[in-house]
C-alpha positions in Angstrom: -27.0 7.8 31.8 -23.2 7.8 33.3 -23.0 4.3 32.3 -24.1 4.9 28.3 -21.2 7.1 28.4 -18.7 5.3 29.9 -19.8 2.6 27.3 -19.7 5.0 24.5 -16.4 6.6 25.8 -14.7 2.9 26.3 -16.0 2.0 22.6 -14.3 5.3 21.3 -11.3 4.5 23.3 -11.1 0.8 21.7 -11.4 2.2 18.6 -8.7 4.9 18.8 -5.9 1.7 20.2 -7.7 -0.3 17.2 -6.1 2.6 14.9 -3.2 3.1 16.7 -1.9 -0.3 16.0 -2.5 0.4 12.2 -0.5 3.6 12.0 2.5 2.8 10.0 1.9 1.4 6.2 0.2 5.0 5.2 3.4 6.5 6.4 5.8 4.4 4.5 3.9 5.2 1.7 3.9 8.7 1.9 7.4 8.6 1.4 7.3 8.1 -1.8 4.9 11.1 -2.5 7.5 13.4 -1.0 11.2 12.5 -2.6 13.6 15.0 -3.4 12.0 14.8 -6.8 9.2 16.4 -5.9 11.3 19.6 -4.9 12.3 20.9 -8.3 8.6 20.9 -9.8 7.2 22.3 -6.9 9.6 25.5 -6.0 9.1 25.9 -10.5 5.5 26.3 -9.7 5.3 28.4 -6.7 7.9 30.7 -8.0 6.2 31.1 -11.2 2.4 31.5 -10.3 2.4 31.7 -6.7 -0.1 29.3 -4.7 -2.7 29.0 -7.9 -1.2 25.4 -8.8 -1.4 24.5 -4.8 -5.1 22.5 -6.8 -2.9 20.5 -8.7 -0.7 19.0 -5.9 -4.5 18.0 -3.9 -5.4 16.5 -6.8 -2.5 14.8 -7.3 -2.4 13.4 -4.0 -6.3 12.5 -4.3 -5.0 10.5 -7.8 -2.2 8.3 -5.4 -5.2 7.9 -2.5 -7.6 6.4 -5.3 -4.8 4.4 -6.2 -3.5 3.2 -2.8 -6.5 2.4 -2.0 -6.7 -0.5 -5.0 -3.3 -1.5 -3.2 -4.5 -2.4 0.3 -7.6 -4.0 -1.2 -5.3 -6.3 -3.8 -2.8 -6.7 -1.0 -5.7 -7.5 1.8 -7.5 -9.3 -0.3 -5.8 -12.0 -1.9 -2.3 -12.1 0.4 -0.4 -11.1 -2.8 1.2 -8.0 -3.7 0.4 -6.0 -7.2 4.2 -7.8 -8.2 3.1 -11.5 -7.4 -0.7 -10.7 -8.7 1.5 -9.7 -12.5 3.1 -12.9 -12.3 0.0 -15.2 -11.5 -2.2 -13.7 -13.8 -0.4 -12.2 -16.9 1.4 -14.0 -19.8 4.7 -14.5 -19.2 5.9 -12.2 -21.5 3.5 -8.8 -21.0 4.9 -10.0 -16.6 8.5 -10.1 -17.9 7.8 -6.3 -19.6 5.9 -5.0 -16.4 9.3 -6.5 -14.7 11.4 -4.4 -16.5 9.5 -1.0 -16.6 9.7 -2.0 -12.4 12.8 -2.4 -12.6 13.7 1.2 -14.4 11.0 2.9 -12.3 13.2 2.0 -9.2 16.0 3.1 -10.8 14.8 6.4 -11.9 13.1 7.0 -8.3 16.8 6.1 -6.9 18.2 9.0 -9.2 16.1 11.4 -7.1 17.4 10.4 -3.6 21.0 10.1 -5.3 21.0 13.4 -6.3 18.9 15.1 -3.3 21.5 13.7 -0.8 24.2 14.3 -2.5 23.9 17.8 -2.7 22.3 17.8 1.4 25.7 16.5 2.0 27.7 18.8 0.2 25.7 21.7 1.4 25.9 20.8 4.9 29.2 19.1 5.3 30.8 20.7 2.1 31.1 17.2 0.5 31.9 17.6 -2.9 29.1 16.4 -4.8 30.8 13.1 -6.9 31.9 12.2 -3.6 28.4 12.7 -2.1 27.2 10.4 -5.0 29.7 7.7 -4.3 28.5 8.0 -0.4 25.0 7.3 -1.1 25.4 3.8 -1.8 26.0 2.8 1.7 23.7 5.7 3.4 21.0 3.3 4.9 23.2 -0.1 4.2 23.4 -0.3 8.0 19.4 -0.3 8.2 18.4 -2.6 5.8 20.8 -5.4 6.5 18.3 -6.2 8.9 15.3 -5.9 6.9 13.6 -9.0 5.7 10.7 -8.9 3.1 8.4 -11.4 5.1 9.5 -10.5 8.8 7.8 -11.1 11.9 5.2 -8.2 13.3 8.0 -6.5 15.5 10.2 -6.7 12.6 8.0 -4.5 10.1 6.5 -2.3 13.1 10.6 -1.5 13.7 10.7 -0.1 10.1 7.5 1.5 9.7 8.5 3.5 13.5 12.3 4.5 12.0 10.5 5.9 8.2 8.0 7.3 10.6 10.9 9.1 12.4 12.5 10.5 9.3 9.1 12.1 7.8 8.5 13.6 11.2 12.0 15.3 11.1 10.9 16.2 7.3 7.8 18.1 8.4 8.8 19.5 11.2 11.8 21.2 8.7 9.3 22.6 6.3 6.9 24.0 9.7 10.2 25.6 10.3 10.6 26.4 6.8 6.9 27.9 6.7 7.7 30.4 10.2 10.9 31.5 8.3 8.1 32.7 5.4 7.5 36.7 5.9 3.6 36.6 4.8 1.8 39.7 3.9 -1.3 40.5 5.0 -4.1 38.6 3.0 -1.5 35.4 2.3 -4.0 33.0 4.3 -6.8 33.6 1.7 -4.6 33.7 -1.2 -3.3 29.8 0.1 -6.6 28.5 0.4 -8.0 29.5 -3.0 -4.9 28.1 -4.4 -6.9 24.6 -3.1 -9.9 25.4 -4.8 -10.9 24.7 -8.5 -11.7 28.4 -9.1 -8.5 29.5 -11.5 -8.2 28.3 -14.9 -4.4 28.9 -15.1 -4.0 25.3 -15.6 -5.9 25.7 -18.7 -5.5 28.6 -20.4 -1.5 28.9 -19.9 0.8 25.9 -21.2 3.1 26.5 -19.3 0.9 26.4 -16.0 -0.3 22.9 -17.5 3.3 21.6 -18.0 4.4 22.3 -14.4 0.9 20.5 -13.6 2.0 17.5 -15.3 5.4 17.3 -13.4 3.4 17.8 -10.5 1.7 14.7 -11.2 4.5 13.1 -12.3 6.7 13.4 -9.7 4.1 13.1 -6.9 2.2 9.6 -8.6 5.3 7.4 -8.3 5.0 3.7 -10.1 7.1 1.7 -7.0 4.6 3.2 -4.0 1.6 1.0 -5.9 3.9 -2.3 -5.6 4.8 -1.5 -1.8 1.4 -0.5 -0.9 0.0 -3.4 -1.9 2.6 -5.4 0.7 2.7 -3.5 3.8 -0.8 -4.3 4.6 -0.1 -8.1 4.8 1.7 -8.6 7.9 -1.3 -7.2 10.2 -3.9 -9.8 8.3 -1.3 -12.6 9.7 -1.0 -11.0 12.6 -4.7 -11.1 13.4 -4.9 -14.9 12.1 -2.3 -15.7 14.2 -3.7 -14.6 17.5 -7.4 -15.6 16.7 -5.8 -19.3 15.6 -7.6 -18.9 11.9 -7.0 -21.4 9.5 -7.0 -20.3 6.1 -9.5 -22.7 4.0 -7.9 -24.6 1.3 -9.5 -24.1 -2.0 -8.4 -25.6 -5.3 -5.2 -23.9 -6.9 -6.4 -23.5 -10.1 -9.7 -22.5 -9.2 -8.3 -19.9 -6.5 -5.1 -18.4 -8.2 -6.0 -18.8 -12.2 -8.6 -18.4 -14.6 -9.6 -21.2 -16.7 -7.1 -20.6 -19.9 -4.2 -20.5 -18.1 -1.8 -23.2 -19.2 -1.3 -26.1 -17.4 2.7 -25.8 -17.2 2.5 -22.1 -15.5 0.0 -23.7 -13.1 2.4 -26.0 -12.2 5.5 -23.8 -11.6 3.5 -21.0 -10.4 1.4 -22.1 -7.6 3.7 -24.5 -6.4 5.7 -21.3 -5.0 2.9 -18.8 -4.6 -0.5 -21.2 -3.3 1.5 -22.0 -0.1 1.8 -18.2 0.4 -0.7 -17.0 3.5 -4.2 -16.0 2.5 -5.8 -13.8 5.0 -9.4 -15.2 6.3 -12.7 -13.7 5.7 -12.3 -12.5 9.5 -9.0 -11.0 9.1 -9.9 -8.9 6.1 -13.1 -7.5 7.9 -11.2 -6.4 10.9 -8.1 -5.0 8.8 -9.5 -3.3 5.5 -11.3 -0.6 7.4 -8.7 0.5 9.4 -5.8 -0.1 6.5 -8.3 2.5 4.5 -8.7 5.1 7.0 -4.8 4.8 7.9 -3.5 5.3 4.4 -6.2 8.4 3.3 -5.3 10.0 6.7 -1.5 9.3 6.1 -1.6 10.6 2.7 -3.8 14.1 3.2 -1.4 14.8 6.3 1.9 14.5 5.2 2.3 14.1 2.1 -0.4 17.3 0.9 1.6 19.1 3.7 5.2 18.4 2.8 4.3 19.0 -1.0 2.3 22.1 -0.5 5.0 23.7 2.0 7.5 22.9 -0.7 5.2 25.5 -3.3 3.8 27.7 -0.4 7.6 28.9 0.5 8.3 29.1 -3.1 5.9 31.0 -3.5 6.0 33.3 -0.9 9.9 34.2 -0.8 10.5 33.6 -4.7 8.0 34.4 -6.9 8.5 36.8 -9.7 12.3 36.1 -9.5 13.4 35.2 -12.7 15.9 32.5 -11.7 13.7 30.4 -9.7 11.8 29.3 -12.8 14.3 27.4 -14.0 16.6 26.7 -10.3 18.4 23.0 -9.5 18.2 22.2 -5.7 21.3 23.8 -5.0 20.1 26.7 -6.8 17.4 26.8 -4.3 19.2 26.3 -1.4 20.5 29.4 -2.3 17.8 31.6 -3.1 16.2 30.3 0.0 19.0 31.7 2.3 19.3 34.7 0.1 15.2 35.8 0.3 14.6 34.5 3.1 17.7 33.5 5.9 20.8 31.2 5.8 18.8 29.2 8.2 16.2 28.7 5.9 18.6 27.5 3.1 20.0 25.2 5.9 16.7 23.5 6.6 15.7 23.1 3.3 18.8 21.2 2.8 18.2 19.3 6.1 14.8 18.3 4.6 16.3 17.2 1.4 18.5 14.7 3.5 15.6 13.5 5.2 13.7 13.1 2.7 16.3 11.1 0.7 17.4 8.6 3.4 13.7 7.6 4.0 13.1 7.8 0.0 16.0 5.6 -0.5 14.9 3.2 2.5 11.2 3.0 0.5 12.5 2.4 -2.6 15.0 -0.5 -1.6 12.0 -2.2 0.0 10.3 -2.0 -3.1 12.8 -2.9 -5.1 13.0 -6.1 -3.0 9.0 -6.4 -3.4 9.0 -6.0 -7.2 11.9 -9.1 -7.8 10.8 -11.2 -5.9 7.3 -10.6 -6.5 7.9 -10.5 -10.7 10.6 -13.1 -11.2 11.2 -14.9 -7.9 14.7 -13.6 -7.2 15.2 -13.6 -3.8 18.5 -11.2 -2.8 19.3 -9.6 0.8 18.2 -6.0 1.1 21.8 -4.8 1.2 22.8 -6.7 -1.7 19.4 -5.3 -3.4 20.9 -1.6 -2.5 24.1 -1.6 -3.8 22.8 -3.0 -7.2 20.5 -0.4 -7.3 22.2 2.8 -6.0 25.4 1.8 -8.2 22.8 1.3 -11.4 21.6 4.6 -10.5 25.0 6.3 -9.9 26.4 5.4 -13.0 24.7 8.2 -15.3 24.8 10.9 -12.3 28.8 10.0 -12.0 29.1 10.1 -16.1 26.9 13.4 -16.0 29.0 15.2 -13.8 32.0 13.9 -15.1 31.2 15.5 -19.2 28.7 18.5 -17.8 29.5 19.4 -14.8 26.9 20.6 -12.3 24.2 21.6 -14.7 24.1 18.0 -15.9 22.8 16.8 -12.2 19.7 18.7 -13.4 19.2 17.4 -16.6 19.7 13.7 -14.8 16.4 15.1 -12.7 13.9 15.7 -15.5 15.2 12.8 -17.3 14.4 10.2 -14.2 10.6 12.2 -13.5 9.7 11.7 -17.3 10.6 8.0 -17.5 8.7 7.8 -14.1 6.0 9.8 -15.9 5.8 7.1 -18.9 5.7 3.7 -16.6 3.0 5.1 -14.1 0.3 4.1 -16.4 1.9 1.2 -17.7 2.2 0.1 -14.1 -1.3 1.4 -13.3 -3.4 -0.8 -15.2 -2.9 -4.1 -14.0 -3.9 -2.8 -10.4 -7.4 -1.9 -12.1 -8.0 -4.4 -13.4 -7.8 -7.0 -10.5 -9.1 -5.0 -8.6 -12.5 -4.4 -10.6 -12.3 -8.4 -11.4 -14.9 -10.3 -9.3 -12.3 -13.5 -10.2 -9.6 -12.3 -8.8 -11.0 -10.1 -5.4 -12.7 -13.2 -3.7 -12.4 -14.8 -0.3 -13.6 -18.5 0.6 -15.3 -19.4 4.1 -16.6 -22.5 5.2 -20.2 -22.1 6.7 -18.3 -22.4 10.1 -15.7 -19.7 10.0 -18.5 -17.3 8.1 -20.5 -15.6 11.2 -22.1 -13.3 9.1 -21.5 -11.2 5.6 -21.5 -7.6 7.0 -20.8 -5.2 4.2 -17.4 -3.7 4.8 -18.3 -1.6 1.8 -21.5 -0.1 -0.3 -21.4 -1.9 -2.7 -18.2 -3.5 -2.2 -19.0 -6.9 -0.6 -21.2 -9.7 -1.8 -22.1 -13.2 -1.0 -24.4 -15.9 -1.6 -25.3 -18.3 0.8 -23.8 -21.6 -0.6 -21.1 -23.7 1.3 -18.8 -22.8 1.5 -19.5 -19.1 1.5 -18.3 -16.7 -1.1 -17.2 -13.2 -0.5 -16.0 -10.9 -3.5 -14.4 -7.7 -2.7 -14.4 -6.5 -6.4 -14.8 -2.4 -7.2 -18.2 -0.8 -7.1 -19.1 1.1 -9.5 -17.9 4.5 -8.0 -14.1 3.2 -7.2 -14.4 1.8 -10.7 -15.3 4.6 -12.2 -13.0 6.9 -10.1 -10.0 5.0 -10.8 -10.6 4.5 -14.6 -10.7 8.2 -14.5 -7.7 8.6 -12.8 -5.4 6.4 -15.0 -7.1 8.2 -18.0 -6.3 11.7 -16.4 -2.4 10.3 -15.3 -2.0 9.1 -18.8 -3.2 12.1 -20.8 -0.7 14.3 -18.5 2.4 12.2 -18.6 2.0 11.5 -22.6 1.6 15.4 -22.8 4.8 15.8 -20.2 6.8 13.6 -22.5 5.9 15.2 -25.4 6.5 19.0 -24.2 10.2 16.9 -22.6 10.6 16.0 -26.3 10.1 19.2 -28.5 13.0 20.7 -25.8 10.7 21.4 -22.7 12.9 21.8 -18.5 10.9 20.4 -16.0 
């Protein structure tokens, strides 16, 4: 008997290191669910109908876990991020137009953390805010000079530890945020029927849905999808590299492209792409699990909690105050230490800086991911950042030179409704990989191929001929799930750029 549960206790503990040493990817990711952009919308909503849209942010954050989970598959899977995966597989054209919607996605994204830190800095330093926007472009030059796309294990696991660090400090300002709240009796059970699907305010009030589908805009951002589907790689090496694996080496055109594709793309393609690493069968057994249950955990922890916080202070200290409806952040920051406590206001804006220097650090890294991966331009992260920032200063810098102030806000919904337009655009290649039997499959020769275990129901197949064949395609509830989800995404970002059109503030 005391030996069963010393095994089962050593098994427990095995697994708990086993998950230990996958912490990190869900993280990084989370970072893009909880941008300064996310701020505006969310204090909007709580200040306007109190914890009732608190639904729409789970949901939202169930919408990126359906999705992120398609990443780590495509990224496990077939060694190749959702970037590379565009290039192999699309015509050359439709890849050169998912390039440039990339391309403006990171941009926009960039606008958030420009203007977030800009006015953290001027808040807590009393930077004035063009300066503050000037300053941004070398805020986290330092850190990625040393950051390299296809790094070694200690290289990544140095990242992922330092994002980790600035989403710790992020949550721990909004736990702070959240004791500075003066709840009234009854505010716990209010909070958690604002999680449950029993209000129809979405519904039956348009202006209820239009906060809903900035909620989902701002919280679904397009570059995550590109990065999640990369930061899962370097563990699969990992795990090849200490169990001496040897990747099996299957016909180019048979493995990377399906029969029509034209001879001369084969050629220059897979001559960069084919000699890329391709996990084993082994390595994607031990690894998929674990990525899974790292990113969902990740996700519903942070990100639900930093977003919901956000709404759940709004609506506690501001709602039924007329300005909040329609505040800018620094609006905020003052309401904040008006209803609530200077210190307050000074947290939130400690947050906002947070939360922008790990935003920013995300979004280089994906920015790097989505070149290289679309087009094959290889740049140094620091290079990558200034190009970026300074693309994404420009308008802020004109804005505030012709309007003034209120113009920073008008730069905000701008950037969250040209993120809302390229989600689904960037959306639907990841589908349809993913649900494609010809693109999710793994090789084995009958001696690396123990044994076909199902890593998921009906997730994994194989047949018995040599060498063995494992597909990793979508069963037929993540199909359905995440057809459902782009359809949902779309119908709220077409209707949030149409409300944005006929004169609609986010």
């Amino acid at each position: 008997m005391l030996e069963s549960i010393q095994l089962k206790r050593s098994k427990v503990l095995q697994v708990l290191r086993k998950y230990m040493s996958f912490i990190g990817p869900g993280l990084v990711v989370s970072v893009s669910y909880m941008d300064p952009g996310n701020y505006q919308t969310s204090v909007s909503s709580g200040s306007m109908f109190e914890y009732k849209l608190l639904i729409v942010i789970f949901m939202s954050n169930l919408f990126a876990i359906i999705l992120q989970i398609l990443c780590v598959k495509l990224g496990t899977v077939t060694g190749l991020d959702l970037a590379e995966m565009c290039r192999l597989h699309l015509n050359p054209k439709v890849n050169l137009f998912m390039y440039i919607c990339a391309e403006i996605a990171i941009i926009a994204t960039d606008l958030a953390e420009v203007v977030g830190t800009a006015i953290a800095l001027e808040i807590l330093f009393g930077i004035p805010l063009l300066y503050g926007v000037l300053i941004t472009v070398l805020d986290v030059l330092i850190i990625l000079m040393a950051y390299r796309k296809d790094g070694t294990m200690k290289q990544t696991r140095f990242f992922e530890i330092f994002v980790s660090i600035l989403v710790a400090a992020t949550c721990v300002c909004f736990v702070t945020e959240l004791f500075k709240c003066d709840f009234p009796p009854g505010t716990g059970w209010q909070i958690f029927k604002g999680f449950l699907p029993v209000n129809d305010v979405v519904f039956t009030d348009s202006t209820a849905l239009f906060l809903s589908c900035g909620i989902v805009g701002s919280t679904v951002m397009p570059h995550s999808l590109y990065l999640g589907s990369s930061l899962v790689q370097p563990r699969l090496k990992e795990y090849d590299e200490n169990h001496d694996k040897e990747v099996v080496e299957v016909d180019d055109d048979e493995r990377l492209f399906p029969p029509n594709t034209p001879r001369l793309r084969r050629l220059s393609d897979s001559s960069f792409l084919a000699r890329k690493y391709k996990p084993s069968y082994a390595a994607i057994k031990y690894c998929l699990h674990y990525s899974y249950f790292e990113l969902v955990l990740s996700l519903f922890t942070v990100a639900v909690f930093v977003n919901s916080a956000i709404l759940i202070v709004a609506g506690s200290s501001l709602f039924g105050q007329p300005d909040a409806a329609d505040a800018d952040l620094l609006s905020i920051y003052k309401m904040l230490s008006y209803y609530i406590s200077p210190a307050a206001g000074l947290v939130f804006a400690l947050s906002m800086l947070f939360a922008g220097q790990s935003a920013g650090i995300v979004c280089t890294m994906a920015g790097q991911i989505i070149s290289e991966g679309f087009i094959n331009w290889n740049m140094k992260p620091w290079k990558r950042r200034i190009i970026t920032r300074v693309l994404a200063i420009v308008p802020v810098v004109i804005v505030i030179g012709i309007l003034g102030r209120e113009g920073v806000s008008k730069v905000m919904n701008s950037s969250q409704v040209v993120l809302s337009f390229i989600l689904p655009i960037v959306s639907g290649p990841l589908i349809y990989f993913t649900c494609s039997k010809e693109y999710m499959t793994v090789y084995e020769t009958s001696s690396q191929a123990t044994e076909s275990t199902s890593l998921l129901e009906n997730d994994v197949h194989s047949n018995s001929s040599s060498p063995c064949r494992y597909t990793f395609e979508n069963g037929k509830f993540l199909r359905t799930a995440s057809i459902l989800t782009w359809v949902i995404i779309s119908f709220l970002n077409i209707y949030l750029v149409i409300a944005f059109a006929n004169g609609a503030q986010i």
